[in-house]
C-alpha positions in Angstrom: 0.0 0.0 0.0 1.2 3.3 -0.5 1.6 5.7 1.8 -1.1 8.5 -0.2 -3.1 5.5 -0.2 -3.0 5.1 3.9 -3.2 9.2 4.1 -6.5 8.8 1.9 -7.9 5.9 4.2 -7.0 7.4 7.7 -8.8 10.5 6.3 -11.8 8.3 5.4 -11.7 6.4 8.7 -12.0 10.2 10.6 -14.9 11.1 8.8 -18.4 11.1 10.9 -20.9 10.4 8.8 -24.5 12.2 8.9 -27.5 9.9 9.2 -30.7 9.5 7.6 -32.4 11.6 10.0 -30.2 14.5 9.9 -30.1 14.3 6.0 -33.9 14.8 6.0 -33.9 17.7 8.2 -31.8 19.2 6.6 -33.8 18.5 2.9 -36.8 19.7 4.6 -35.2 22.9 5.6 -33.9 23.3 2.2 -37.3 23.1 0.7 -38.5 25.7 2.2 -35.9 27.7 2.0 -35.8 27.3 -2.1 -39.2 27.9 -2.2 -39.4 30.5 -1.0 -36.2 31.7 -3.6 -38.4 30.2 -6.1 -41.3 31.8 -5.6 -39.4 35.5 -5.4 -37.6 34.3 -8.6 -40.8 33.3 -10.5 -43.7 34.9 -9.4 -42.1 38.3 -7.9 -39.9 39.0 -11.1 -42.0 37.3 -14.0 -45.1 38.2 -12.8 -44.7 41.8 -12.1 -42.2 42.6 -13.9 -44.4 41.6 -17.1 -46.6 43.9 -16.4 -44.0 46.6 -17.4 -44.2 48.0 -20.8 -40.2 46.8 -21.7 -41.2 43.7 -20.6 -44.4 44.1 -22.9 -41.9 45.5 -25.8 -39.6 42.2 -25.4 -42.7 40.1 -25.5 -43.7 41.4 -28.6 -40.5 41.3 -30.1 -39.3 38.4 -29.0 -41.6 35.6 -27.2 -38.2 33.4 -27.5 -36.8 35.6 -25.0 -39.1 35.7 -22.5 -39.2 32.3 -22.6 -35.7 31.7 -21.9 -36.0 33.7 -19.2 -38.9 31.5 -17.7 -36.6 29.0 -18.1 -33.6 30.2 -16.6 -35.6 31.8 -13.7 -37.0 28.3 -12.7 -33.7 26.7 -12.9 -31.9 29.6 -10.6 -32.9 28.0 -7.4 -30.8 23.9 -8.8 -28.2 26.1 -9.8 -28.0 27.9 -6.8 -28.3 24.3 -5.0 -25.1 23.3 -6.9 -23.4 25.8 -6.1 -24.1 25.4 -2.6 -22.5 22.2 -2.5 -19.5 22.3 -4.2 -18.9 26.2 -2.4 -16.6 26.2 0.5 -19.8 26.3 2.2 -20.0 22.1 1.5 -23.6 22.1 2.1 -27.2 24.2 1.2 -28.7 26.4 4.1 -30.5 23.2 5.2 -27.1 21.1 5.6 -25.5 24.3 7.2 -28.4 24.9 9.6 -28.0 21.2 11.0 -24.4 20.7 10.7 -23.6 18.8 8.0 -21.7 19.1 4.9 -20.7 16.9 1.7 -17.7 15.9 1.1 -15.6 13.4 -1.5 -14.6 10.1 0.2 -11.4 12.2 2.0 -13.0 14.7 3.2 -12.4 18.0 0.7 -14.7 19.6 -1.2 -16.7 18.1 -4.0 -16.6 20.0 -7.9 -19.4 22.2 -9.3 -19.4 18.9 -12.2 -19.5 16.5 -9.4 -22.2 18.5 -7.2 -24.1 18.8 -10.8 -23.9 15.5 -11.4 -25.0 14.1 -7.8 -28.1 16.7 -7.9 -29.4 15.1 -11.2 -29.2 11.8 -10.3 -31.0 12.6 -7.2 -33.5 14.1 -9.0 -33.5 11.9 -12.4 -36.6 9.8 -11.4 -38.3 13.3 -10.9 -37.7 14.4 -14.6 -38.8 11.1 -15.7 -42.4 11.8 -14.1 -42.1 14.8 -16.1 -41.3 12.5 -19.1 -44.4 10.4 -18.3 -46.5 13.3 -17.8 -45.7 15.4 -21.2 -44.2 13.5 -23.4 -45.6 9.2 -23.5 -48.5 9.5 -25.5 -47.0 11.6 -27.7 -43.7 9.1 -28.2 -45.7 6.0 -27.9 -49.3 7.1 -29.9 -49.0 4.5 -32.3 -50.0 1.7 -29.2 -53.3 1.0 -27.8 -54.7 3.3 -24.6 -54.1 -0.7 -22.7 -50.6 -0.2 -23.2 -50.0 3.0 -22.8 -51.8 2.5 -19.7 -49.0 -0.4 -18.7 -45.7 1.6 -19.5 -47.6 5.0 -17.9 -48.0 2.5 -14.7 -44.3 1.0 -15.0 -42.2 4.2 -15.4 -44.8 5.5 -12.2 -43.8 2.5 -10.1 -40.1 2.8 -11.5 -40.0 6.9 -10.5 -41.8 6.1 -6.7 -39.3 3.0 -5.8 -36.3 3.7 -7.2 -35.7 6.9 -5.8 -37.4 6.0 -2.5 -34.5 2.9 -2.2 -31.8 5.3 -3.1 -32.4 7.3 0.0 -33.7 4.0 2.2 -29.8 3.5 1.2 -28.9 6.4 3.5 -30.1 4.3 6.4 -28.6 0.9 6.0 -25.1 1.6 4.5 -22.2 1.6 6.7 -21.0 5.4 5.1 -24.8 6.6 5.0 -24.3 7.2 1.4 -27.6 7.0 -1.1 -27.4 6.1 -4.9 -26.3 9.0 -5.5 -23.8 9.4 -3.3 -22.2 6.3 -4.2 -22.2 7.3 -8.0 -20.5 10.1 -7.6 -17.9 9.0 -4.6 -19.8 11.6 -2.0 -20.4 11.4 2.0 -22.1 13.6 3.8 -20.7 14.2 7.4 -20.7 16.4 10.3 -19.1 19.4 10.3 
């Protein structure tokens, strides 16, 4: 073994995991807190600013733009989530506010591409309701309402289970890690 090896392990050994209940505390904390960012972001600026004759002008001009806007304001608050993580903060307000942060397997700070990339999968079954929702019958018109019916109830089971054992996962792994923190080599600890 290799001594950076050893370093890497001791590091690992020191590291004191946070557990399923302190995770969700701090996820319920967070959801408020980002709603209430979202709703500022959304309804506050979209709504009232639209109102204003610019905004009227742009609208008229340019529908593309306001639209991009839309879009951009609704992802501010999973960028801002990102950024949270991989920010010398380790954490969102939620993990701050009950002393937890992540971290890669030795304890530093994780990437903006490796914080992007955990938050997605965490969230992928979530986009794929959205898939369901918007986009099945559309894809799959040619088969009959019956099976349409069966995939629609498939991908529904899939998107409830599959995320709901990836955070069961917190509770029952040695390192408290879910899916997605074992995809993308994450722990959360205490601070």
């Amino acid at each position: 073994m290799s001594s950076s090896t050893v370093v890497s392990q001791e590091l690992y050994l020191d590291l004191e995991y946070a557990n399923f209940w302190l995770r969700i505390a701090a996820t319920l904390a967070d959801v408020v807190v980002f709603w209430a960012i979202k709703f500022v972001t959304e309804w506050v600026l979209l709504e009232k600013l639209y109102f204003l004759d610019l905004m009227r002008a742009v609208a008229e001009i340019s529908p593309l733009i306001v639209y991009t806007s839309t879009i951009l304001l609704g992802m501010f608050p999973y960028l801002l989530i990102i950024w949270f993580n991989s920010s010398k903060y380790q954490g969102t307000p939620g993990k701050l506010l009950v002393g937890i942060k992540i971290t890669d397997m030795n304890g530093e700070r994780i990437s903006f591409w490796r914080s992007l990339g955990r938050h997605y999968v965490m969230n992928l079954f979530s986009f794929l309701m959205l898939f369901r929702a918007f986009k099945l019958e559309v894809l799959l018109s040619g088969l009959s309402t019956l099976m349409l019916d069966i995939v629609g109830i498939i991908i529904f089971i899939l998107c409830i289970l599959l995320p709901v054992i990836g955070y069961l996962m917190i509770a029952f792994t040695a390192r408290k890690q879910g899916i997605h923190d074992k995809l993308f080599g994450t722990v959360v600890v205490k601070r």
